[in-house]
C-alpha positions as CSV (number, residue, x, y, z in Angstrom):
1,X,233.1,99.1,13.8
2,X,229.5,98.9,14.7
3,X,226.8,96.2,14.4
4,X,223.1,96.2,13.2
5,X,220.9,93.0,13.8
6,X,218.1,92.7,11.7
7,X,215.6,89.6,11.9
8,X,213.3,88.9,9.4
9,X,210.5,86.0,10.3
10,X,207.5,87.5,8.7
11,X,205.3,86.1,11.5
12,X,202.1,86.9,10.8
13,X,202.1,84.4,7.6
14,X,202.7,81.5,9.8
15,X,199.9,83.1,12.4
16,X,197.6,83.1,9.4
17,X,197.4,79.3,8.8
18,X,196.7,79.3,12.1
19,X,192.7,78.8,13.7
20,X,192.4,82.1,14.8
21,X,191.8,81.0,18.8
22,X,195.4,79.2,18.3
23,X,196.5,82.1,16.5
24,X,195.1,85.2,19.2
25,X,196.7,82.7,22.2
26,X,200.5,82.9,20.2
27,X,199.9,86.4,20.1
28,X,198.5,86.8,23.7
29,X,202.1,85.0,24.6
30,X,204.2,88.2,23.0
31,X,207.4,86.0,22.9
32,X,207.9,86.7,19.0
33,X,211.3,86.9,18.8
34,X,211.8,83.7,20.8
35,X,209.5,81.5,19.4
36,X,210.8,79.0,17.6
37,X,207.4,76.1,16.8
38,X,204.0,75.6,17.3
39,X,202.8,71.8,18.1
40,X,199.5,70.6,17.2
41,X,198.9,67.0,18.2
42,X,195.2,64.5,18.7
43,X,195.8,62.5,21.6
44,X,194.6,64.5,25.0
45,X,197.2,67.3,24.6
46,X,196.6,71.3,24.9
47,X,198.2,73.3,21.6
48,X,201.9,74.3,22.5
49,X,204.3,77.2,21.7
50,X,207.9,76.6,22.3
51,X,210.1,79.4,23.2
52,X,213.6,79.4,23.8
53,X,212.9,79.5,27.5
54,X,210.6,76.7,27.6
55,X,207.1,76.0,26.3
56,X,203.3,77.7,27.2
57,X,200.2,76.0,26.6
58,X,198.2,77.7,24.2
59,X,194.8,77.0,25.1
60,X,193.1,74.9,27.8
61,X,191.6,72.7,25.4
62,X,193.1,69.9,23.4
63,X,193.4,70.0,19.5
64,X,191.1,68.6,17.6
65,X,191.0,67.5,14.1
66,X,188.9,70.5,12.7
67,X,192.1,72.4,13.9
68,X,195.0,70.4,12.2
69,X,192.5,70.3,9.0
70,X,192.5,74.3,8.9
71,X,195.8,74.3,8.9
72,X,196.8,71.5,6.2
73,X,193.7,73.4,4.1
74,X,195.9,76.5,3.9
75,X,199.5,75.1,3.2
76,X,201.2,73.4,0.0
77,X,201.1,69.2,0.0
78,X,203.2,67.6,1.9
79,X,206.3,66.3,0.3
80,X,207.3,62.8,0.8
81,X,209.2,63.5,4.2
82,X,205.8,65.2,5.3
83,X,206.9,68.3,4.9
84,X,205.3,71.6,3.6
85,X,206.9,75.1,3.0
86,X,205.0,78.2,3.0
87,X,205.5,80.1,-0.3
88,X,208.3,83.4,0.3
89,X,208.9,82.3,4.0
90,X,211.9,80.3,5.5
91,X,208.7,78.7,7.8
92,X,208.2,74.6,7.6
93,X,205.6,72.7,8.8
94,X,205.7,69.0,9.7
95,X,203.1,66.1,9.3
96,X,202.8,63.0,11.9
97,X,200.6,60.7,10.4
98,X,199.2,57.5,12.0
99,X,199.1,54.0,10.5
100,X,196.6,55.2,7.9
101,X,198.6,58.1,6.2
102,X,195.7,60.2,8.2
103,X,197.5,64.0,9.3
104,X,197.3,63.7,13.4
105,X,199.8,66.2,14.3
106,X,201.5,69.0,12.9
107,X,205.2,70.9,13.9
108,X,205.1,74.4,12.7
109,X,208.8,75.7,13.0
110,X,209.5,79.4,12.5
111,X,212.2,80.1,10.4
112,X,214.3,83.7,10.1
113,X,216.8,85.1,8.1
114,X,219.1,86.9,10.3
115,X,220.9,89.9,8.4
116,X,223.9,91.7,10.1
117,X,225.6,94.9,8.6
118,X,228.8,95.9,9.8
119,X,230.0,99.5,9.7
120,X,233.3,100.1,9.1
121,X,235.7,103.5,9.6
122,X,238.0,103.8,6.9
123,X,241.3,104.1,7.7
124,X,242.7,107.9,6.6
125,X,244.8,106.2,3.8
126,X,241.9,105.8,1.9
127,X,240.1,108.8,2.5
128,X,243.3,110.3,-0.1
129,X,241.4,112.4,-3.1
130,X,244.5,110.5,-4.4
131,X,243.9,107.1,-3.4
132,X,244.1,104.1,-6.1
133,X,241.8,101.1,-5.0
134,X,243.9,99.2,-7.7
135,X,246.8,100.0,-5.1
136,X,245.6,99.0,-2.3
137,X,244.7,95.6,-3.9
138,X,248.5,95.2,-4.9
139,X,249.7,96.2,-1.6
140,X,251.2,99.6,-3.3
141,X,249.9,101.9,-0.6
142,X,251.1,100.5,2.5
143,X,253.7,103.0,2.7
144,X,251.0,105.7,3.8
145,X,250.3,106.7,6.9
């Protein structure tokens, strides 16, 4: 039996909400298959990519509203848990708000679908020009070799 592992993120529509500065430094980083979120947060600190090694500042700069605003600008509302999907991806984004409902953060988490195909060998029994399926379901076979 063999494996194939196929992973399926589509990326670049989670990199297209994205200012593009933020969105050329996650590139720049070339971790794609271990990514797993994108922080944006006010409050003195830099825009962060976590891996699954650890996390890499973005930029040397801090976020700033303008950027958290591009990105809200290009998603669905927020749900009542401050949530918002992006339409035909498994991606989520998160909204911390402060006291005044006001968006001053955001969690961007990377989702995949992760597809694995199994090959199997048949076993010569089956391989029989003569072979029922039916049989093999009722156990009538199992006297073949």
């Amino acid at each position: 039996m063999t494996q194939t592992k196929y992973i399926t993120d589509d990326l670049a529509a989670m990199l297209n909400v994205f200012p593009e500065e933020i969105a050329a430094a996650v590139r720049k980083a070339d971790h794609f298959d271990n990514l797993l979120e994108v922080i944006l947060d006010l409050g003195g600190r830099v825009p962060t990519a976590r891996f699954v090694e650890g996390e890499v500042a973005l930029l040397e700069r801090v976020v700033e509203q303008k950027d958290i605003d591009h990105v809200v600008g290009l998603i669905s509302d927020f749900d009542a848990d401050n949530r918002a999907g992006m339409e035909r991806t498994l991606h989520r984004i998160s909204a911390i708000r402060n006291r005044r409902g006001e968006v001053v953060g955001l969690t961007c988490r990377i989702g995949r679908r992760l597809w694995h195909h199994q090959h199997y060998r048949r076993p010569d029994r089956f391989r029989s020009e003569h072979f029922d399926p039916g049989q093999a379901r009722r156990g009538e076979n199992d006297h073949a070799a």
